[in-house]
Each structure stands twice: as structure tokens, then as C-alpha cells.
C-alpha positions as CSV (number, residue, x, y, z in Angstrom):
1,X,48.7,-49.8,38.3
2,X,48.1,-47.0,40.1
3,X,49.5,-44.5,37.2
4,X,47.2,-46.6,34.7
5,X,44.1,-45.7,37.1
6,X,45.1,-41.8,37.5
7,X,45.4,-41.8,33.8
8,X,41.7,-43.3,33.1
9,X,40.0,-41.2,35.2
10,X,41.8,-38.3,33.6
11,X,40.7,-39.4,30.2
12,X,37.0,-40.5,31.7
13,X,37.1,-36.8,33.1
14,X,37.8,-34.8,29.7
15,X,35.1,-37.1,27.9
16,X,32.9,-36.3,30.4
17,X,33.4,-32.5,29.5
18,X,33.1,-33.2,26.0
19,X,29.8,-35.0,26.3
20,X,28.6,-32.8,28.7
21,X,29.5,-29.8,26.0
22,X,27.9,-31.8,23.3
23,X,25.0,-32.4,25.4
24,X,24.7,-28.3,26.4
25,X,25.1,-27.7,22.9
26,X,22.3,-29.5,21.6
27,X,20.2,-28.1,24.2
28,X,20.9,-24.7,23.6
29,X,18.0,-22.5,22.2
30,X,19.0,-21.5,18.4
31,X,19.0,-18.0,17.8
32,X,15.6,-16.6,17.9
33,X,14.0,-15.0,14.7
34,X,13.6,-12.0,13.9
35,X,9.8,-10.9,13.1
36,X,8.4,-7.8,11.9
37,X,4.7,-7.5,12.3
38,X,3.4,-5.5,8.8
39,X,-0.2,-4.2,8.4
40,X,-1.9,-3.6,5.3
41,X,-5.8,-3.8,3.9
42,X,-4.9,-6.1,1.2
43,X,-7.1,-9.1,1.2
44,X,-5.6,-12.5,1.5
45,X,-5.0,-13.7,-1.9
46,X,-4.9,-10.5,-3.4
47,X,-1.9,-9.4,-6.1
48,X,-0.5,-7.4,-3.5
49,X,-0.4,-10.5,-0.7
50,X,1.4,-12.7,-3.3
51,X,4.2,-10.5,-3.9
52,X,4.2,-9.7,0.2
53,X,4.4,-13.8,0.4
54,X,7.0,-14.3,-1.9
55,X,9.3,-11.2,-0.3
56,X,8.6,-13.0,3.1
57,X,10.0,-16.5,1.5
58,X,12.9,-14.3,0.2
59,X,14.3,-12.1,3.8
60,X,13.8,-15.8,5.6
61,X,16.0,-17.6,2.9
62,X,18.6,-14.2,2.9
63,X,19.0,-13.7,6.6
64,X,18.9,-18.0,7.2
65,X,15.6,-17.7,8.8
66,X,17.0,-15.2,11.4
67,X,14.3,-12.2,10.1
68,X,10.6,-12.4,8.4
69,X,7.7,-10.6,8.1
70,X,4.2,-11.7,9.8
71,X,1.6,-10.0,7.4
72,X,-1.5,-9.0,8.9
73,X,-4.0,-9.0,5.8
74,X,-7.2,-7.7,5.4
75,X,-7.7,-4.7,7.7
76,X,-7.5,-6.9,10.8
77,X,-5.4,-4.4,12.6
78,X,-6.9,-1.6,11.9
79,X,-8.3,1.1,8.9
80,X,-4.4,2.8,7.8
81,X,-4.6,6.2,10.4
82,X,-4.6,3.4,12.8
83,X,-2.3,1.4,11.6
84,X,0.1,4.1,11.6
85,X,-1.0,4.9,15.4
86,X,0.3,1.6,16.3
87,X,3.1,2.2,14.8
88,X,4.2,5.2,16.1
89,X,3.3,3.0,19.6
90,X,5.3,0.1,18.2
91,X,2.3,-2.4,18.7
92,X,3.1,-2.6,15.2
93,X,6.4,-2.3,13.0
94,X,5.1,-1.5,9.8
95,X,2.4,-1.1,7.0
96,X,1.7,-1.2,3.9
97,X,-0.7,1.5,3.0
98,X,-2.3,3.6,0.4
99,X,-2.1,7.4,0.2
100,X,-4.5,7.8,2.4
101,X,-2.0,6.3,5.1
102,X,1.2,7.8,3.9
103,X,-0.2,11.3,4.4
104,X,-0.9,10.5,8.0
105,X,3.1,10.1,7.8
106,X,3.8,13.0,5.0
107,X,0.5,14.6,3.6
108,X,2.6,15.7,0.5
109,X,2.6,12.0,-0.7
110,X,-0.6,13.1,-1.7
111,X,0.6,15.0,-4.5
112,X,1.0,11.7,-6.9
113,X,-2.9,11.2,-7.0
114,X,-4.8,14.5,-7.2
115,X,-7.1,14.2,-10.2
116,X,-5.5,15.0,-13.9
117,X,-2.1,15.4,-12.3
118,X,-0.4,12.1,-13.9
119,X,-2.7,10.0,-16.7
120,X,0.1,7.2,-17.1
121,X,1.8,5.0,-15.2
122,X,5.1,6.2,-16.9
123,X,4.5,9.4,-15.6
124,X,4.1,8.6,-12.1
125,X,7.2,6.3,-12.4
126,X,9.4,9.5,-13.0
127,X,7.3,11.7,-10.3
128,X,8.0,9.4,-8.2
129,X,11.8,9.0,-9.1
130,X,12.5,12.4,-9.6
131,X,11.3,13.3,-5.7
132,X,12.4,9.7,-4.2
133,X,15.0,11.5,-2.2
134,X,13.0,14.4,-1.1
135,X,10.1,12.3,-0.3
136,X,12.3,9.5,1.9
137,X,13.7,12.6,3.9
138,X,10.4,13.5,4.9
139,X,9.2,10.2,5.7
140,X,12.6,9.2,8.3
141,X,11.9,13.0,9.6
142,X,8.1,11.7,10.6
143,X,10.0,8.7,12.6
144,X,9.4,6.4,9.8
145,X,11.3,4.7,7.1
146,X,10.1,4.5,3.2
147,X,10.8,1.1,1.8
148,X,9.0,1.5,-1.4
149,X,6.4,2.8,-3.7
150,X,3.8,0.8,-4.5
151,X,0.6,0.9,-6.5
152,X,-3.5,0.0,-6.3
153,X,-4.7,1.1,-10.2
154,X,-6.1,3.8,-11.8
155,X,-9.2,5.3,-10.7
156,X,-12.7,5.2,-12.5
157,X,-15.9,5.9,-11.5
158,X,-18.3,3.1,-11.0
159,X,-21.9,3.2,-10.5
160,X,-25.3,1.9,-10.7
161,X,-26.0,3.9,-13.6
162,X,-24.0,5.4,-16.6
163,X,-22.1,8.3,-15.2
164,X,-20.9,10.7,-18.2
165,X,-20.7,14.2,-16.8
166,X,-19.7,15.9,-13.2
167,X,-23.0,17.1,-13.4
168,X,-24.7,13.1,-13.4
169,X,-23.0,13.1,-9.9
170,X,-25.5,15.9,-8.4
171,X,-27.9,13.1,-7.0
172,X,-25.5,10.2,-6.8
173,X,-24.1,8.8,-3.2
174,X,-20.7,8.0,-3.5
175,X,-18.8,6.8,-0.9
176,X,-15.8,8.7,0.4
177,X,-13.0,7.4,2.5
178,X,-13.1,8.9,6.0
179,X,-9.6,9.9,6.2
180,X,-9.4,11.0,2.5
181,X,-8.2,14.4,1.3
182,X,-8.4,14.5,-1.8
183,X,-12.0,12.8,-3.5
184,X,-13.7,15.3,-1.0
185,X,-12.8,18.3,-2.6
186,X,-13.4,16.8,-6.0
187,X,-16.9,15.8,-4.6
188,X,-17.4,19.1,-3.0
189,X,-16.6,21.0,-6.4
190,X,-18.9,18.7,-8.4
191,X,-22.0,19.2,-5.8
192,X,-23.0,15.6,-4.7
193,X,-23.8,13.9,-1.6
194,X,-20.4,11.4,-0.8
195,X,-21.2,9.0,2.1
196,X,-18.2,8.6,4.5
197,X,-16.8,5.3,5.0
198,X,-14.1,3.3,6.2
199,X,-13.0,0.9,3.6
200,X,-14.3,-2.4,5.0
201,X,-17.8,-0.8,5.5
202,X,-17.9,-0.1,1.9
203,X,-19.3,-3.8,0.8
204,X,-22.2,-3.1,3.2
205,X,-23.2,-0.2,2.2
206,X,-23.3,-1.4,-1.4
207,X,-25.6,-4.2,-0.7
208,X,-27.9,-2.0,1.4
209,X,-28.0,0.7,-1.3
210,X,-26.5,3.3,0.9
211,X,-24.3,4.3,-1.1
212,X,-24.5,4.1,-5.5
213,X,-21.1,4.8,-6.5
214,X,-17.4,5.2,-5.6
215,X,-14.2,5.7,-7.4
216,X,-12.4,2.7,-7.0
217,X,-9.9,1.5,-8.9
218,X,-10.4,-2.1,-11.5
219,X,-8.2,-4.9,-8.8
220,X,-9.7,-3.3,-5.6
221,X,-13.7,-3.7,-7.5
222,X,-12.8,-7.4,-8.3
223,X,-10.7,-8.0,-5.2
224,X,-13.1,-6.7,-2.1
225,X,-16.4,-7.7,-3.9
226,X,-17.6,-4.2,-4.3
227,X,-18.0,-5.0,-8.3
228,X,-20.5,-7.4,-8.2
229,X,-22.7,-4.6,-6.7
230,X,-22.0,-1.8,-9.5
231,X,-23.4,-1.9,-13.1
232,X,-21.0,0.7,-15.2
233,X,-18.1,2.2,-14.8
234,X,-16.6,5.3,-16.8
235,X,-14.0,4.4,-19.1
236,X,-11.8,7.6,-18.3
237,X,-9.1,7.2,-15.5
238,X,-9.6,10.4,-12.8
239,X,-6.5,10.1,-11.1
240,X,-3.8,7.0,-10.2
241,X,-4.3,5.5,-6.8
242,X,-0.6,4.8,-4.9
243,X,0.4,3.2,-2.1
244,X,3.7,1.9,-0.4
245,X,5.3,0.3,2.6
246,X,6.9,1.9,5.2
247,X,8.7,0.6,8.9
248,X,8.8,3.0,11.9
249,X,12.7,4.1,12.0
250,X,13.0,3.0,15.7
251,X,11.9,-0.7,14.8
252,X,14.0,-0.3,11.7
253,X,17.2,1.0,13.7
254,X,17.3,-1.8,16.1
255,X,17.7,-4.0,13.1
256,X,21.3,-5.1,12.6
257,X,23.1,-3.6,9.4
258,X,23.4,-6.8,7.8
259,X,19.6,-6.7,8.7
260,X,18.5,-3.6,7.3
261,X,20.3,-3.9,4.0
262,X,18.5,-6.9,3.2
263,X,15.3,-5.5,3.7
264,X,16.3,-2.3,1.8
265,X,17.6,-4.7,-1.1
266,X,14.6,-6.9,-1.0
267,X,11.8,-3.8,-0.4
268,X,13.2,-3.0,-3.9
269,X,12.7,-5.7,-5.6
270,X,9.6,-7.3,-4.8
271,X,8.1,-3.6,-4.6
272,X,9.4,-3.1,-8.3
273,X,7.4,-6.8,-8.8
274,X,4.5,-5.8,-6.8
275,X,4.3,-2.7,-9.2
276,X,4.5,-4.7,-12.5
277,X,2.1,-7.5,-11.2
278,X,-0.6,-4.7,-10.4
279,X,-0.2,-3.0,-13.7
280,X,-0.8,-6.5,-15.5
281,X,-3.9,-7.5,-12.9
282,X,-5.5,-4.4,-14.2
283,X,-6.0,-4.8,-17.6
284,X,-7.0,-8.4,-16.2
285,X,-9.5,-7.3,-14.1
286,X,-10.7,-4.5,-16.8
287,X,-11.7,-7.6,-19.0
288,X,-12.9,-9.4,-16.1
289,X,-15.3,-6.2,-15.3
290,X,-16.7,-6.0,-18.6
291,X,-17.2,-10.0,-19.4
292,X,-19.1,-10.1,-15.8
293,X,-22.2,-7.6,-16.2
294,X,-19.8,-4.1,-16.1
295,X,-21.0,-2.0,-19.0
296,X,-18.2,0.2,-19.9
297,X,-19.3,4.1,-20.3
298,X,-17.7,5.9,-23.1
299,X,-17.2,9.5,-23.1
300,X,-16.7,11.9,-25.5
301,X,-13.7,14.4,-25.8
302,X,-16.2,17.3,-24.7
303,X,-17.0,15.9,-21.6
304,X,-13.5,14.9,-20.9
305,X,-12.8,18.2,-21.2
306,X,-15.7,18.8,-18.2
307,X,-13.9,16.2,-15.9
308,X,-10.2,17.6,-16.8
309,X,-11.7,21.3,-15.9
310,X,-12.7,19.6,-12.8
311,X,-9.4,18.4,-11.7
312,X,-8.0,21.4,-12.7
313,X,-10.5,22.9,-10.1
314,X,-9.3,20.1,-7.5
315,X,-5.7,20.7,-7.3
316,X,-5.9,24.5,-7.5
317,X,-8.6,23.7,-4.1
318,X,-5.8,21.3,-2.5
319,X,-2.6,23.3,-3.3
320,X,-1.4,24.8,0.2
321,X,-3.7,22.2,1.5
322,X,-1.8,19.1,0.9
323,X,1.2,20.1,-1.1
324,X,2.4,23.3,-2.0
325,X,2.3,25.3,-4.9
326,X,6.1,24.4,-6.2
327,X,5.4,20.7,-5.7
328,X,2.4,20.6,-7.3
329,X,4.0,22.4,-10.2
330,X,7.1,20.1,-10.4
331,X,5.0,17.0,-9.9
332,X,2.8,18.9,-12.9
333,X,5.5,18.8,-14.9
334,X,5.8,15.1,-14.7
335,X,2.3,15.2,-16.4
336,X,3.1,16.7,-19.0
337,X,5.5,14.4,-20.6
């Protein structure tokens, strides 16, 4: 009897265990996700939030929820020079930012969107291509990692009334973005009076008349409102507006390799989508402009000439300033195919 006892408390014992392991395993945390906090001005809703939505969706489903992004639209966290502050403090990962933020990083990313440099979006696809390596060398030397190009539209000039000539701008107000460094020496070449802004002033300053004009670009006019305070718009391009995301390396290092290669894979292709859905929400929005009180201003080949002469004048201003004179001429070249 006694052998019978010994052996049930033996077996009560290693069931004990067992429960008490199923028990510790059902309480135990599961592994903790991953999140990487991304800044961008984007407005919720926008083209470029969809596409940021649908990449989130994508890493959670690759990595089985263990990494995703938290995207802070809208210019809550900051204009982009201090977006990429925080990230260099790592109160933020990363951003996705315009030119004017990824020459805070590497001012030759400039180089894409000086004025006349690039008229099609073919072009800037090789530029862009042709210097990828180059460019992403630069960007991990500045502490930072280059996930992918993006883009915001080509540029027009719109204003409450017809702008033809450079010489219509000599008593305009157009807005100028703060940390921009490129539209000032255009406006500085073509004598008018640009109003410095950050980007969510602009609105404001729109409805209070402080400022008449900008160059802006067809999705950002419909997207942050600034349209519905403009009358025309010039149906020449001045220059292609780019953008793109980038992480800071340290963030991006501590990731595991499994980790950063699906980012790397997924940066490509939703930034490949992001670039496609743009181009399409364009000549959306150009219809939209002109259907909803935008009078389109056509130009003749002689004063295309003027505004080609003037970013001409622009680029030879810039060159040494934000590129130098070989990359300007290779990205040139790009241009001219």
C-alpha cells in the first residue's frame, strides 16, 4: 500500500510541475513589438498616408506583429529641420520628408529639384537611379539610413492673379519655406517680395491675404486647403518637388537582421507604390483644380523661354552652394534625355 501511495504522490508531483509550467506559460508576457515612431507633414488621408498605412499593415503581417511603424501625420512633431533634430536625439526614429528635410541630412539631395534641371518624371527616375549609391553613402555617413525616394508633384505657380512672366512676380508675395534653399534664389533673381513661412502657417496666411502666391505643387494645393484660396495657376512645371523616408542608422542598427531586411524590402515597394499613386493623384488633382474655380494660365513658348533663362540663372546661383558643379552637370545630363 505503501508503494501504491509513494507512487501517487510521485505522479501528483510531476502534474503539479506540468500545470504549474502550463500555468507560467500562459502567463508569460508575449514578445513585445517592435515600434518605430516615423514623422512626416503628410496630412491624414493624404496619398502619401495611404501608402504609409498599407506598408504598416505589410512589416506587422511580415515580422508576425513583432515590428510596425507609428506614423505621426500632419506636422504634429515638428516642421522637417526638426524632425530631423529629434532624430539625431532619437526622440524620434524616422521621417518622411521633402527636400527641404533631406538636405538638413545631405544638402546635395537638393540637386533633383533646382528649377529646369529635370521636366519629367522619367528623368528624375534615372537621376535618381543613376546616383542611388552615391546618395545612400552620404545619407548612412550623416548617421542616417535612406529607405527610399519618394515624390510630392511638379511645381506650378499659383496665384491670385494670372502669373505669365518672372517679371508679373515683381509685386507679388509669395510664400517661401523657411528652411528652403532653393525657391529663394529663384525669388531673389526674379526681384519679388517671398514671405517666409513654415508649412502649416501657410493656410493662414492665405486667408489673411498675407501672402498672394506660392509654388506648390497640384496634391499638396488640394490636400492642405491652400487651393481653395488661389485663383490660377501657370500651366508650366518650374521644377519637380521630391521627398523620401529615411531612419537614423543607430535606431536602424539595433534592429535585428531579419528585421532590417524586411524594412529594406518593404521601403521598396510601397515607396515604388507611393511614387506611382502620386503621379496618378496629380493629374487627378490637376482636373480637380481646374473643375473647382482654378483658371489654368497658358504661356507661350517666348515666355517659357523667360522662366527657362531663369532657372538657368538659379542653378548657376546654387552650384557650389548646394551641389557642386560636376553633380549638377551629371544630374544635367539626366535632363536632357
Amino acid at each position: 500500500m505503501k508503494k501504491y501511495a509513494v507512487w501517487f504522490l510521485a505522479l501528483a508531483f510531476v502534474g503539479l510541475l506540468s500545470f504549474d509550467e502550463i500555468i507560467s506559460a500562459q502567463d508569460a508576457p508575449a514578445a513585445a513589438t517592435k515600434t518605430l515612431s516615423i514623422a512626416t507633414l503628410a496630412p491624414p488621408g493624404s496619398t502619401w498616408m495611404r501608402v504609409f498605412d498599407s506598408w504598416n499593415r505589410e512589416v506587422r503581417r511580415r515580422s508576425n506583429r513583432g515590428l510596425q511603424f507609428r506614423f505621426y501625420a500632419g506636422g504634429v512633431q515638428g516642421d522637417e529641420s526638426e524632425v530631423i533634430r529629434k532624430i539625431r536625439s532619437r526622440r524620434l526614429d524616422g521621417a518622411a520628408v521633402t527636400a527641404v528635410g533631406l538636405a538638413q541630412i545631405h544638402r546635395p539631395a537638393l540637386v533633383f529639384q533646382m528649377p529646369g534641371i529635370l521636366r519629367t518624371y522619367e528623368q528624375l527616375d534615372a537621376a535618381r537611379t543613376g546616383l542611388a549609391a552615391e546618395m545612400d553613402t552620404a545619407f548612412a555617413a550623416a548617421g542616417f539610413v535612406h529607405l527610399g525616394w519618394a515624390d510630392v508633384g511638379q511645381a506650378r505657380l499659383f496665384s491670385t492673379e494670372p502669373v505669365r512672366v518672372p517679371a508679373d512676380l515683381a509685386n507679388r508675395h509669395p510664400w517661401v519655406w523657411r528652411d528652403d534653399l532653393v525657391v529663394p534664389a529663384l525669388y531673389q533673381i526674379v526681384r519679388t517680395n517671398p514671405v517666409p513661412l513654415q508649412v502649416p502657417e501657410v493656410l493662414a496666411a492665405l486667408q489673411t491675404h498675407r501672402i498672394d502666391m506660392l509654388l506648390g505643387t497640384p496634391v499638396s494645393c488640394v490636400a492642405l486647403q491652400w487651393a481653395a484660396q488661389l485663383h490660377y495657376m501657370m500651366d508650366m512645371p518650374l521644377s519637380i518637388v521630391i521627398g523620401g523616408t529615411v531612419i537614423g542608422k543607430p535606431q536602424f542598427d539595433a534592429l535585428t537582421p531579419d528585421e532590417q531586411t524586411i524594412i529594406r524590402e518593404t521601403a521598396t515597394q510601397f515607396h515604388a507604390l507611393a511614387r506611382r499613386n502620386l503621379r496618378n493623384d496629380e493629374r487627378q488633382a490637376l482636373t480637380t483644380l481646374t473643375t473647382h474655380g482654378i483658371q489654368l494660365t497658358s504661356i507661350t513658348d517666348a515666355q517659357k523661354a523667360e522662366w527657362n533663362r531663369v532657372g538657368a540663372q538659379v542653378r548657376q546661383r546654387l552650384t557650389g552652394q548646394i551641389a557642386d558643379a560636376a553633380l549638377v552637370a551629371r544630374v544635367t545630363q539626366y535632363g536632357s534625355h
